[in-house]
C-alpha positions, 0 to 999 in steps of 0.5 A, spaced: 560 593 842 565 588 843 571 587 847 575 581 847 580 578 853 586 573 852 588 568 856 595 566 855 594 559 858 588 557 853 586 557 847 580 561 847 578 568 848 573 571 852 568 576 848 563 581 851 558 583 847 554 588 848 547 592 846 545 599 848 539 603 845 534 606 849 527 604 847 528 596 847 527 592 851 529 585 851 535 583 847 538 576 844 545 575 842 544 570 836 550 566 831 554 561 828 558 559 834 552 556 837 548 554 831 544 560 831 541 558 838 538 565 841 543 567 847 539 572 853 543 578 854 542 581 862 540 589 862 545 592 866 542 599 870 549 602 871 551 602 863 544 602 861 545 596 855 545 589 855 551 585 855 553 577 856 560 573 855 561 568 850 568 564 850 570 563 843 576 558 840 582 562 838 584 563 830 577 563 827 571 568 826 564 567 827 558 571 824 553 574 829 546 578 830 542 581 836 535 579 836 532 586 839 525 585 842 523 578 839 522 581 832 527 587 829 535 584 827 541 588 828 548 588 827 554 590 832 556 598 829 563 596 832 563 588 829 570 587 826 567 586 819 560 584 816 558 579 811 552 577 807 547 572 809 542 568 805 536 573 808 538 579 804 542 582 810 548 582 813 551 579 819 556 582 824 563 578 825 567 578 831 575 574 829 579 571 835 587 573 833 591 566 835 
């Protein structure tokens, strides 16, 4: 799940990423705003998912995927779109409005 959050004196947003599924253990947010370097997201109790926040420039979109317990890749089912990547699959798409 994806929420974003403007800030109307910045030209950035402020993009919560979140995971949830019972049977994982550890989850890494990956993608291109970072040059694919892996993000650890924090297990939260009460919502019982994995969440971070990342602050993204506004006007651009960035691919993005969920490493789940160091060896299963997965999309965000609720990404603003998803595009091929060069492994056969897709990558998720999260798009900053200007």
């Amino acid at each position: 799940m994806l929420t974003k959050k403007y800030f109307k004196t910045k030209d950035e947003a402020e993009v919560t990423f979140e995971f949830a599924r019972n049977d994982v253990k550890s989850v890494s947010l990956y993608g291109d705003f970072n040059d694919w370097q892996a993000i650890e997201m924090k297990f939260i109790k009460k919502s019982q998912s994995f969440k971070t926040r990342v602050r993204l420039p506004k006007g651009g979109s960035y691919q993005f995927r969920y490493l789940l317990d160091n060896a299963e890749w997965e999309n965000d089912h609720a990404a603003d779109q998803y595009l091929a990547n060069e492994f056969g699959s897709d990558n998720s798409v999260v798009t900053i409005s200007s």
